[in-house]
C-alpha positions as CSV (number, residue, x, y, z in Angstrom):
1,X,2.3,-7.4,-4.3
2,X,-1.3,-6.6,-5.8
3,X,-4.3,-5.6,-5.1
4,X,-4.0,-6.5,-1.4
5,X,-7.8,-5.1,-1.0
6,X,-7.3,-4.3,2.9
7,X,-10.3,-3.2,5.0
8,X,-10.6,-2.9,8.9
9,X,-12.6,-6.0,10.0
10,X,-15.7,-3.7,11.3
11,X,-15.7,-2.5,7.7
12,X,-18.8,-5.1,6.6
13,X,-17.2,-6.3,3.7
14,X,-18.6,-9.3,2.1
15,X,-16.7,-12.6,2.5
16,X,-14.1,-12.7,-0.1
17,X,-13.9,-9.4,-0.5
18,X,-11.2,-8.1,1.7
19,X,-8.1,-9.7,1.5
20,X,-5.9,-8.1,4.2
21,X,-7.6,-6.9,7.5
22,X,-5.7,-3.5,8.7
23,X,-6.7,-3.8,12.0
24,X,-5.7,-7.4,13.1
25,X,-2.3,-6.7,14.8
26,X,-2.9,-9.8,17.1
27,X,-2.9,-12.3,14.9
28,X,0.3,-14.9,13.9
29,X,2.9,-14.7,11.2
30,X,1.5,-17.5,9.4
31,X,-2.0,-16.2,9.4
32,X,-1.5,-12.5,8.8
33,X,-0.1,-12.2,5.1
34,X,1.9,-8.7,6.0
35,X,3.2,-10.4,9.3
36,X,4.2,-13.6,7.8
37,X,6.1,-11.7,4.6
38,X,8.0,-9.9,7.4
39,X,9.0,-13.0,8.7
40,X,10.2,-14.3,5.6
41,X,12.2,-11.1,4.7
42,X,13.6,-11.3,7.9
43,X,14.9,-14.7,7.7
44,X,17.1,-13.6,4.6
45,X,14.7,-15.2,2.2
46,X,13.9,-12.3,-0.6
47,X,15.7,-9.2,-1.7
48,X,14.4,-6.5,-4.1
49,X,15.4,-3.4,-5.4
50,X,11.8,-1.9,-5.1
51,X,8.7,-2.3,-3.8
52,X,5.5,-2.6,-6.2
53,X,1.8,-2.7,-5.6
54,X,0.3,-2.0,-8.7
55,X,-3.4,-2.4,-8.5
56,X,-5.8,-2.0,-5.4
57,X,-4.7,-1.2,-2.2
58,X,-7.5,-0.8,0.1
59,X,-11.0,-2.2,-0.3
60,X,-14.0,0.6,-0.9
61,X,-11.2,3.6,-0.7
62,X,-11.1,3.1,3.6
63,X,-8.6,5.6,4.8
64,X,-7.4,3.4,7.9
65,X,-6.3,1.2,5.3
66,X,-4.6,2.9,3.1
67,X,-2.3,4.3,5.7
68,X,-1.5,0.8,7.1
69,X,-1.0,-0.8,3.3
70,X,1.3,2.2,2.7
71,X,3.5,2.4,5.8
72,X,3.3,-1.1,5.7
73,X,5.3,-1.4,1.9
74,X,7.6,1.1,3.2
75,X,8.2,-1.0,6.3
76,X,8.8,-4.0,4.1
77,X,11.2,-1.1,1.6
78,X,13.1,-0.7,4.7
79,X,13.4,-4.4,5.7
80,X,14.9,-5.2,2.4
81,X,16.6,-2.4,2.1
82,X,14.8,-1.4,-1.0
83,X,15.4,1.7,-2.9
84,X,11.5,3.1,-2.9
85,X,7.9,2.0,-2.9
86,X,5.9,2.3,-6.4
87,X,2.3,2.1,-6.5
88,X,-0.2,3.0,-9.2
89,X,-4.1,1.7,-8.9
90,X,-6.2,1.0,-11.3
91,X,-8.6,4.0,-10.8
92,X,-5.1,6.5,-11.3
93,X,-4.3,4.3,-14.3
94,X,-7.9,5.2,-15.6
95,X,-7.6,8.9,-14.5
96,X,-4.3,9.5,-15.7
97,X,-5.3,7.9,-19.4
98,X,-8.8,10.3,-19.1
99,X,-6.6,13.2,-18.7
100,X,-4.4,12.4,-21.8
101,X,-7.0,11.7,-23.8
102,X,-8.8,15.0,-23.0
103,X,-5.2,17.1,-23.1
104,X,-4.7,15.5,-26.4
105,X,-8.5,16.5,-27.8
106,X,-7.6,20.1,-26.3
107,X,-4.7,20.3,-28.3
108,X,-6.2,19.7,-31.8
C-alpha cells in the first residue's frame, strides 16, 4: 500500500486530497478501502510475507491518523500472518539522505 493520505473527515481537506478517512468506522466493506481489504484477506484471497507502505501515511501529519493507518497495517500483518510492518515516507527518505549528506561533509 502507498500513500494512503488518511485524515479524519472534520479535518477540512480539500476534495481529492484525503484518500482514507480515519474516522469513518460506519461505513461498508466495499466503500471503506481498509474495511474492504480486510474482507478480502479474510476470504483467503492474498498472502504476504510483509506489510509495506512506503510513502505518505497520513494527510497534513494528523496524529488521529497516523495511529489508525499504523494499527491498521499491523491489523492487516496479523490477518495475513505477516512477519512485520515496513514503512518509510518520503519526508524520512528526505531526512535520512540530509543527514548522510551532512555526516559525509563532516567527515572530510
Amino acid at each position: 500500500m502507498s500513500d494512503l493520505h488518511a485524515a479524519p473527515k472534520a479535518s477540512g481537506a480539500a476534495s481529492g486530497e484525503v484518500k482514507l478517512f480515519s474516522d469513518d468506522a460506519g461505513t461498508s466493506d466495499t466503500a471503506h478501502p481498509m474495511k474492504g481489504l480486510h474482507a478480502l484477506i479474510k476470504s483467503g484471497t492474498l498472502r504476504a510475507d510483509f506489510v509495506l507502505c512506503p510513502g505518505d501515511m497520513t494527510n497534513m501529519a494528523s496524529s488521529q491518523a497516523l495511529n489508525y493507518v499504523w494499527a491498521s497495517l499491523h491489523k492487516i500483518r496479523e490477518l495475513m500472518n505477516a512477519k512485520g510492518v515496513w514503512q518509510l515516507s518520503a519526508t524520512m527518505t528526505l531526512t535520512l539522505g540530509v543527514m548522510r549528506t551532512t555526516l559525509s561533509r563532516a567527515r572530510r
